[in-house]
PDB file as gemmi writes it, atoms N, CA and C in Angstrom:
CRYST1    1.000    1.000    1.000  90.00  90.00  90.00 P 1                      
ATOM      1  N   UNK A   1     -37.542  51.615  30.404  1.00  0.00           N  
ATOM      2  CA  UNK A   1     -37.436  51.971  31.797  1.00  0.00           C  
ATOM      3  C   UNK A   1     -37.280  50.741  32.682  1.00  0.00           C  
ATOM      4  N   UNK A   2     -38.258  49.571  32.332  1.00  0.00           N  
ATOM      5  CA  UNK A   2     -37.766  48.338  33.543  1.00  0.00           C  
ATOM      6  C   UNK A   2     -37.003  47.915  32.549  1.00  0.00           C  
ATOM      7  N   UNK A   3     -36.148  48.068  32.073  1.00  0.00           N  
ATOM      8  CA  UNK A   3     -34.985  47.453  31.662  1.00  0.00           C  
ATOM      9  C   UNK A   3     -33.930  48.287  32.681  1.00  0.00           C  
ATOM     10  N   UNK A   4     -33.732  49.346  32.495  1.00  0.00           N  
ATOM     11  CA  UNK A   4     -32.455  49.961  33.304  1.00  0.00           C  
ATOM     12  C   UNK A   4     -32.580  49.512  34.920  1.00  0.00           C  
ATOM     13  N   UNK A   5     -34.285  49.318  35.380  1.00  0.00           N  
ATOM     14  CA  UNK A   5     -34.185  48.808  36.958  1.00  0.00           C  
ATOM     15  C   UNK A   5     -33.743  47.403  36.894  1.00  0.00           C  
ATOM     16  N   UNK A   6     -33.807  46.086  35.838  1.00  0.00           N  
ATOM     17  CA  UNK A   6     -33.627  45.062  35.558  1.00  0.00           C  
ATOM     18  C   UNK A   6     -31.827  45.381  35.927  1.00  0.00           C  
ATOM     19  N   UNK A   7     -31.346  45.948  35.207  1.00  0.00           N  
ATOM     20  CA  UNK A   7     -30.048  46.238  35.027  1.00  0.00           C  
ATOM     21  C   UNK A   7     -29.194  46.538  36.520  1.00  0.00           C  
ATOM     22  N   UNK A   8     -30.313  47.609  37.332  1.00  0.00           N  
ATOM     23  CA  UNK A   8     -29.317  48.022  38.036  1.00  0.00           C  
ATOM     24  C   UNK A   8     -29.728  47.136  39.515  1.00  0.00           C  
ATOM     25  N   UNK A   9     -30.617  46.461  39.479  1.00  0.00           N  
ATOM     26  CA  UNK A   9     -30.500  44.981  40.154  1.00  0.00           C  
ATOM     27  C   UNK A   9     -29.852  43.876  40.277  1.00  0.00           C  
ATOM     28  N   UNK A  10     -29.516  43.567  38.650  1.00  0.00           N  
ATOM     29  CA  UNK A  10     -27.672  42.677  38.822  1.00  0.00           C  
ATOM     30  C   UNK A  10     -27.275  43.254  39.607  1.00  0.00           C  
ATOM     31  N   UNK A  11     -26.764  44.718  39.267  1.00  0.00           N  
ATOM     32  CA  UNK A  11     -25.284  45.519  39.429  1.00  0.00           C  
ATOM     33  C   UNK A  11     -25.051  45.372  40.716  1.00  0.00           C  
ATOM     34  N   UNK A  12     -26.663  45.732  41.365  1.00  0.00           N  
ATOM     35  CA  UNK A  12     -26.735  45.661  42.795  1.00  0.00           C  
ATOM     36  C   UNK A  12     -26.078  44.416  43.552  1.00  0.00           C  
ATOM     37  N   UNK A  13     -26.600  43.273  43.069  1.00  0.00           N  
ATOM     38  CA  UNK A  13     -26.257  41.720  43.037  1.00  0.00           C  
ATOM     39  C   UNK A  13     -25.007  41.711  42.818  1.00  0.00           C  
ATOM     40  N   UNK A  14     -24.046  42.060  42.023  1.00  0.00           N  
ATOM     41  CA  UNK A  14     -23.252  41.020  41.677  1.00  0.00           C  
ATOM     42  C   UNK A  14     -22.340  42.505  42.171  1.00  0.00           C  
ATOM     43  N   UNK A  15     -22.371  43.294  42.855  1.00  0.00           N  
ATOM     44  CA  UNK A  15     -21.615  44.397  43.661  1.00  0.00           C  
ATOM     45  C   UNK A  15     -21.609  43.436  45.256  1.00  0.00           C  
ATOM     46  N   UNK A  16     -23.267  43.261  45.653  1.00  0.00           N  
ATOM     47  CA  UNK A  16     -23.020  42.170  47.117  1.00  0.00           C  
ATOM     48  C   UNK A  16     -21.910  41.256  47.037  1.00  0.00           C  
ATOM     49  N   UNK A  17     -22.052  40.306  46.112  1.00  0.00           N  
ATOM     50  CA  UNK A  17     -21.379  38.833  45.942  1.00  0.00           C  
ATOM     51  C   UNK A  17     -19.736  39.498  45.736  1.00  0.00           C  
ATOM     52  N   UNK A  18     -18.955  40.722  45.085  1.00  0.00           N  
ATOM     53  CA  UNK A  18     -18.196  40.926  44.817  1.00  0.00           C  
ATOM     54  C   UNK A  18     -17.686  41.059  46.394  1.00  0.00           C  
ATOM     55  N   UNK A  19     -18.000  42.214  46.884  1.00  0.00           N  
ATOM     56  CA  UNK A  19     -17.685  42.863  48.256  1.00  0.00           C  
ATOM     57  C   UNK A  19     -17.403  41.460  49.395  1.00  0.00           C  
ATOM     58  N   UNK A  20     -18.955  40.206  49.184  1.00  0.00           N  
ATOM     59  CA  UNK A  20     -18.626  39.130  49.938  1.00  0.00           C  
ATOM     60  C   UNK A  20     -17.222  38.476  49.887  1.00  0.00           C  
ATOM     61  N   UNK A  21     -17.323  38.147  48.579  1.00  0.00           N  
ATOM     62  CA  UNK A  21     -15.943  37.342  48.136  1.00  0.00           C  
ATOM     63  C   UNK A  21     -14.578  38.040  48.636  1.00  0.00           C  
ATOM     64  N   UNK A  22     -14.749  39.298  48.667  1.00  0.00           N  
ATOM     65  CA  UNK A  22     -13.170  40.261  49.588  1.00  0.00           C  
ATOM     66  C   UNK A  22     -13.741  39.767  50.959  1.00  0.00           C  
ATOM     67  N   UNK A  23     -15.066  40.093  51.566  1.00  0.00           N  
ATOM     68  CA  UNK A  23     -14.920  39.691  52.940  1.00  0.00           C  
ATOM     69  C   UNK A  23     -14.368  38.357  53.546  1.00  0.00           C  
ATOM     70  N   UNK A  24     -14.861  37.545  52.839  1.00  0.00           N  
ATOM     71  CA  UNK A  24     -14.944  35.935  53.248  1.00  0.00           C  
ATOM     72  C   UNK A  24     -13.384  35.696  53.182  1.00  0.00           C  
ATOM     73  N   UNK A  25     -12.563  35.777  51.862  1.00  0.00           N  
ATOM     74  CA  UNK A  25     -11.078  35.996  51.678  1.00  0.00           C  
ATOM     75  C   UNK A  25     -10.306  36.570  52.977  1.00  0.00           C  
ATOM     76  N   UNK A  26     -10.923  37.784  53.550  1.00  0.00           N  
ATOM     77  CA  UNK A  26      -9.739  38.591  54.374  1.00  0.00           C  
ATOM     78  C   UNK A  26     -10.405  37.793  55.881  1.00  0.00           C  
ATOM     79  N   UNK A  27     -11.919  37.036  56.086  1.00  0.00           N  
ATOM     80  CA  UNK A  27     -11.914  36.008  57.153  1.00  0.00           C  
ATOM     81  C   UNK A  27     -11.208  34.815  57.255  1.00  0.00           C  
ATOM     82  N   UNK A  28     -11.061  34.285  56.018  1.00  0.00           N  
ATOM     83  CA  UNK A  28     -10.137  33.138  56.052  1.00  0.00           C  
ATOM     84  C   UNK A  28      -8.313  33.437  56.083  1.00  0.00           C  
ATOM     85  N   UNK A  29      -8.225  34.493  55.693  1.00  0.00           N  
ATOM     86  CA  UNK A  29      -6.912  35.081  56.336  1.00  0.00           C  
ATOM     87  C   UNK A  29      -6.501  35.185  57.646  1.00  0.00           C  
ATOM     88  N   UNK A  30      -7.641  35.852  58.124  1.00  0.00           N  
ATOM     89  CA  UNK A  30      -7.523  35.482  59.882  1.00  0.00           C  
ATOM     90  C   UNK A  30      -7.808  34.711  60.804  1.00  0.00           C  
ATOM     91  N   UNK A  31      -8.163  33.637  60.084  1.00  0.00           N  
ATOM     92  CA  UNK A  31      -8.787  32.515  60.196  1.00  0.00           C  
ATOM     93  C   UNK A  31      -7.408  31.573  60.648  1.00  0.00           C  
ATOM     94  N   UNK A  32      -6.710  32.120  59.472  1.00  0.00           N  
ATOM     95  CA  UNK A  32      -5.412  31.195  58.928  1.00  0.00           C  
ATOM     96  C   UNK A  32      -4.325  31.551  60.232  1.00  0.00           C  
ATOM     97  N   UNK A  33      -4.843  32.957  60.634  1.00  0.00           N  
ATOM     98  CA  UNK A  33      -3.749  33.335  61.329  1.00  0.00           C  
ATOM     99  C   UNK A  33      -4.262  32.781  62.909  1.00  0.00           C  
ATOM    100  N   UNK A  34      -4.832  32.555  62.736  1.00  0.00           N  
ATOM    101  CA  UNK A  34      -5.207  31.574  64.265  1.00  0.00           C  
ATOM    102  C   UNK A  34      -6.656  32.712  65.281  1.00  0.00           C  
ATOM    103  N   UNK A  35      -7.286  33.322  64.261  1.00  0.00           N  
ATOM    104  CA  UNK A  35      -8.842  33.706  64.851  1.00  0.00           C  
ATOM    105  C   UNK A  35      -9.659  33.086  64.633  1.00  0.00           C  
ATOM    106  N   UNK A  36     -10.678  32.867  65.506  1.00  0.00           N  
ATOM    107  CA  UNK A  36     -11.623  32.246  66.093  1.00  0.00           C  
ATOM    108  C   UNK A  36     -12.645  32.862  64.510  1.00  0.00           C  
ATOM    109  N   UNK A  37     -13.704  32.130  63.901  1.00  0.00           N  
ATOM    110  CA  UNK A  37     -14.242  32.644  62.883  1.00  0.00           C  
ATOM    111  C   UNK A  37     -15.458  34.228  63.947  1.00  0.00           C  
ATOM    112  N   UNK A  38     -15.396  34.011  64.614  1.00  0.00           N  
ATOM    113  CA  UNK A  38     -16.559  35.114  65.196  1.00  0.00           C  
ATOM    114  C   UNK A  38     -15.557  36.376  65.161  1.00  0.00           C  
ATOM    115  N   UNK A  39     -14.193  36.080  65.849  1.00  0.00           N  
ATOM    116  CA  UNK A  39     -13.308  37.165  65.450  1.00  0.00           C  
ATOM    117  C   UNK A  39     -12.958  37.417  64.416  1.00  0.00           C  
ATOM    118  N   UNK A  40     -12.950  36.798  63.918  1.00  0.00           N  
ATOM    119  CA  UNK A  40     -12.259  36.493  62.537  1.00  0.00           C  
ATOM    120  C   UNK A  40     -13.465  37.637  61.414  1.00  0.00           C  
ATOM    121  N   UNK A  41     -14.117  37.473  61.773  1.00  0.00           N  
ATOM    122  CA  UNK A  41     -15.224  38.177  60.642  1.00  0.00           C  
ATOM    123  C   UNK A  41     -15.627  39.628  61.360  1.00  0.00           C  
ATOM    124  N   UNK A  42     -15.513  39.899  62.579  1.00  0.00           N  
ATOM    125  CA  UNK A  42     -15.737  41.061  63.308  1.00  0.00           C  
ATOM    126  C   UNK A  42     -14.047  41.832  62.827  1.00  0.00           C  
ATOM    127  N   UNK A  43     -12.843  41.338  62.610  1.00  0.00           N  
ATOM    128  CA  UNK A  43     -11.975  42.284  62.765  1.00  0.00           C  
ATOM    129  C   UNK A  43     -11.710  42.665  60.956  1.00  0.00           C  
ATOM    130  N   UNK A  44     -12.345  41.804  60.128  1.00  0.00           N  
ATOM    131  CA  UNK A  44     -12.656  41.724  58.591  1.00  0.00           C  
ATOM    132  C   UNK A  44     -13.482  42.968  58.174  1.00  0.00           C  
ATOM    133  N   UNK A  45     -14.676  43.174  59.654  1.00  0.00           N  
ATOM    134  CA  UNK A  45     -15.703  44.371  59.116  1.00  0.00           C  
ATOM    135  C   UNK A  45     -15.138  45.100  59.631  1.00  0.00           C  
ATOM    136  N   UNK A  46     -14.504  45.331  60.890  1.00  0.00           N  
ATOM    137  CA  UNK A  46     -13.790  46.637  61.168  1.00  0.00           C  
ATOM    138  C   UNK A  46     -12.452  46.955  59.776  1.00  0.00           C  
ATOM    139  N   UNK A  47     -11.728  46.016  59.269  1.00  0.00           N  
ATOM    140  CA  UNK A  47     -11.104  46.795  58.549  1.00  0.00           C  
ATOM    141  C   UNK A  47     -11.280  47.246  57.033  1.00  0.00           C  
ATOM    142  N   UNK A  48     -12.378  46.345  57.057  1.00  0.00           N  
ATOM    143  CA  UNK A  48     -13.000  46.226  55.283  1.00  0.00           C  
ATOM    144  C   UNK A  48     -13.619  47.584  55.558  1.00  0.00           C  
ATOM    145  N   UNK A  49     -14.540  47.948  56.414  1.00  0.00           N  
ATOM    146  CA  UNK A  49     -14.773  48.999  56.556  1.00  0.00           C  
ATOM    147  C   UNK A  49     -16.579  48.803  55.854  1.00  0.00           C  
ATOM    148  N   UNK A  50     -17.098  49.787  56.074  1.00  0.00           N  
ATOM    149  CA  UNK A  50     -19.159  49.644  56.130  1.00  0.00           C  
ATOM    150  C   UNK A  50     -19.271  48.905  55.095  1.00  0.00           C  
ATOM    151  N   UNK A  51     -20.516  48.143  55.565  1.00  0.00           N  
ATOM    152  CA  UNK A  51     -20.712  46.814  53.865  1.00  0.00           C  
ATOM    153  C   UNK A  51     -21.315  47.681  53.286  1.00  0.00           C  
ATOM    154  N   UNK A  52     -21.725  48.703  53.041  1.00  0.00           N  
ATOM    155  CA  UNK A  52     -22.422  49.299  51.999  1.00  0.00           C  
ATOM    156  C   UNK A  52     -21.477  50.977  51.161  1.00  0.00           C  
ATOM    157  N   UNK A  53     -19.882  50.600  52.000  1.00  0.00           N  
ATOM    158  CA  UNK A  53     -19.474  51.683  51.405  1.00  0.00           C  
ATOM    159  C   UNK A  53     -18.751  50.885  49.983  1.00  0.00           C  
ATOM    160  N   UNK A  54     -18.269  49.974  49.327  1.00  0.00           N  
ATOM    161  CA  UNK A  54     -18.235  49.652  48.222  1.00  0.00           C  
ATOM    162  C   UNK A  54     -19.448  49.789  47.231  1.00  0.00           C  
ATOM    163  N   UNK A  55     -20.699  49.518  47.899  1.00  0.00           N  
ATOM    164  CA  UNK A  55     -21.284  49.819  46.401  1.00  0.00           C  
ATOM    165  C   UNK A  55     -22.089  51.284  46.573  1.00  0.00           C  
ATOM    166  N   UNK A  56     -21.501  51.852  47.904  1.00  0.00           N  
ATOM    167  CA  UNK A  56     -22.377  53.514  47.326  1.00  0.00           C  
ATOM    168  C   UNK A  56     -20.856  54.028  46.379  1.00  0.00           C  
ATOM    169  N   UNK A  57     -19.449  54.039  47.174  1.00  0.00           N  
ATOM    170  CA  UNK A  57     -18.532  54.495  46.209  1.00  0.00           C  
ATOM    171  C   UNK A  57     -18.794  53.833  44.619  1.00  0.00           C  
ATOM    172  N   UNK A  58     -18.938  52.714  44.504  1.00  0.00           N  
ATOM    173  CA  UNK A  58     -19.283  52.149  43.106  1.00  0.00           C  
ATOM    174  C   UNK A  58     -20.066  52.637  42.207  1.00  0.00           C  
ATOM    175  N   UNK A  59     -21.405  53.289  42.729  1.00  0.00           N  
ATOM    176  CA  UNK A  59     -22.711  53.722  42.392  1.00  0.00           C  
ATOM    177  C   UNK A  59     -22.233  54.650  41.423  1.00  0.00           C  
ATOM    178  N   UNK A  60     -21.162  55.211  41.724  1.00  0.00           N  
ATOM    179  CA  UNK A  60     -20.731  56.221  40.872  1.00  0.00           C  
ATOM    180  C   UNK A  60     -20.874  55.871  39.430  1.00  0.00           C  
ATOM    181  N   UNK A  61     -20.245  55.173  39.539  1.00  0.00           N  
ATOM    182  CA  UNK A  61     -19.914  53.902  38.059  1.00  0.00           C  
ATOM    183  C   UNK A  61     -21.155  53.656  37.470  1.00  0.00           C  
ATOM    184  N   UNK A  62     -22.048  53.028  38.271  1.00  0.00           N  
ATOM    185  CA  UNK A  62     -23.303  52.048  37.812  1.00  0.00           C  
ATOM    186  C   UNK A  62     -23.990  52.370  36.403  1.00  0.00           C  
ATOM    187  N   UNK A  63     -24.151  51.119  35.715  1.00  0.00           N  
ATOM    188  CA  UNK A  63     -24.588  51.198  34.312  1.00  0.00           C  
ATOM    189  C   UNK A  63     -26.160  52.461  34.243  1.00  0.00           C  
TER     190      UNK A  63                                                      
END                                                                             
């Protein structure tokens, strides 16, 4: 049993760091395109869309 919560604590983890790495990517895109980083990361969450809808859609999956 604390093995599967062990487990689904990575998943949890390394679902954050995944989702970051698309955010940070599509800030430095707009970054590139000449936004200010405060804009730049506000128009990233409007189009990335809720930080927590990648890992509830994911959850599906989860080990």
């Amino acid at each position: 049993m604390s093995f599967d919560w062990w487990r689904r604590g990575r998943w949890a983890r390394e679902m954050d760091a995944e989702f970051r790495f698309h955010l940070d990517n599509l800030v430095d895109t707009f970054m590139r395109e000449g936004l200010s980083r405060e804009d730049a990361e506000r128009r990233a969450r409007r189009e990335f869309g809720p930080s927590n809808w990648p890992r509830t859609k994911a959850a599906i999956n989860a080990p």
